[in-house]
N, C-alpha and C positions, 0 to 999 in steps of 0.2 A: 504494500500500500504506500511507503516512504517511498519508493523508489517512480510509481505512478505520479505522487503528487511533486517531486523533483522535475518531471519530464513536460509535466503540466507547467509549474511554475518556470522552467527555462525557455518554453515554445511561447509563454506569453512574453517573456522577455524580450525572446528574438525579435517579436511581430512587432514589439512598442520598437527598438531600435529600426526596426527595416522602416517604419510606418515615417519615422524622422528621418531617413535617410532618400526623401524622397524632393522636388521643390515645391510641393503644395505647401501653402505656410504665407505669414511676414517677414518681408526682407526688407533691411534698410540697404539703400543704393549707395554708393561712394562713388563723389566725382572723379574721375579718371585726374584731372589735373590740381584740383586744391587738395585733394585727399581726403575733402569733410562729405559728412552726407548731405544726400542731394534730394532724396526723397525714401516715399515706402512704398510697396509694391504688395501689393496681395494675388498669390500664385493660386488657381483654386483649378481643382481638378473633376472636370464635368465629363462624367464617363470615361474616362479612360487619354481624355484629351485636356491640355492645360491650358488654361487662359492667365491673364495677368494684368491689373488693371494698377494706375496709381492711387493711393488711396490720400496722397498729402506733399505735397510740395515743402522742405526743410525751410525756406526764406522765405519768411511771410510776405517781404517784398514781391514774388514771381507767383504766389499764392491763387492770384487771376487770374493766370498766364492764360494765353492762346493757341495753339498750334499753329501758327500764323503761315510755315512752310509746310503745313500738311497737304494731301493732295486729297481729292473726294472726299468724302463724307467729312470725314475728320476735321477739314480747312474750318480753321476758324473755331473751333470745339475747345471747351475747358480742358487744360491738361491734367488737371485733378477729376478723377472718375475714368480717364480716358482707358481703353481698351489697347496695353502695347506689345502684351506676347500671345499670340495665337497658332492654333493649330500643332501644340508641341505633346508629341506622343513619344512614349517608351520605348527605345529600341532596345529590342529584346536580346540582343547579341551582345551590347556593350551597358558600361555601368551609370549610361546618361541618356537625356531626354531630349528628340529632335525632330526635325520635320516640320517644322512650322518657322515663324517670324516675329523679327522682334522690330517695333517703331522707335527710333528716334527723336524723340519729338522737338530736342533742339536745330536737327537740320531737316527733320518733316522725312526723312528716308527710312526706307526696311529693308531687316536685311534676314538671312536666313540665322536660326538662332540651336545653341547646344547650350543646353541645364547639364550642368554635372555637379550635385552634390558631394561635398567634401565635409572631415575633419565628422564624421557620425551625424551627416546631415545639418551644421551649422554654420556651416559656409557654402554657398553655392557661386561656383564659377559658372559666368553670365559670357558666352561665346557670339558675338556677332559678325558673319561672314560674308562677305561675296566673295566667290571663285578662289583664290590661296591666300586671300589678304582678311585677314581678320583681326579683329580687337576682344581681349578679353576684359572682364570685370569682377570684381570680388563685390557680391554682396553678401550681408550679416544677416544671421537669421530673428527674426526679433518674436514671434511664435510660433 
């Protein structure tokens, strides 16, 4: 019976680790060049596909802001609420999450985008790419 409830008690274990070790969550952004945060992002996982939306702009100054170089829908739209990671699913072969796109909202551009959870799902490396040039990002997990 000790030996049942061990196997019980370690398989919940594992699930709560794998369950954070995923990028559904809050994340705070960091500017690529001041190094402070820049905003939150709420990653939410709708069937099996991830969305990502800004939930707050860090500088109350930019707090209105606009997407002023977005293109369609978007042009002109609040950046707080905005919709910036879409269509990002698990690939089942490696230990990150891809297939979809991530918006810019400072130069209005998307690019193709890789979630790779690090450090037991509290860091997530933010990959934005076209064709062999890409830029990465560290954001922090905040729940």
């Amino acid at each position: 019976m000790q030996k049942i409830l061990i196997a019980l008690a370690l398989a919940a274990a594992a699930g709560t680790a794998l369950a954070q070790a995923t990028p559904a969550g809050l994340w705070r952004t960091i500017d690529d060049e001041t190094k402070q945060e820049k905003s939150l992002v709420r990653i939410a996982d709708e069937g099996g596909t991830l969305t990502g939306r800004i939930e707050k702009l860090t500088d109350p100054a930019k707090a209105e802001s606009k997407c002023e170089k977005c293109e369609g829908a978007k042009k002109d739209q609040p950046i707080v609420g905005m919709t910036i990671i879409e269509g990002v699913k698990k690939n089942p072969d490696e230990p990150y999450w891809d297939g979809g796109t991530i918006l810019d909202p400072n130069n209005g551009k998307s690019y193709k985008v890789r979630l790779t959870p690090k450090d037991e799902g509290k860091i997530l490396e933010v990959r934005g790419f076209i064709g062999p040039f890409y830029r990465n990002q560290t954001w922090l997990r905040v729940q």
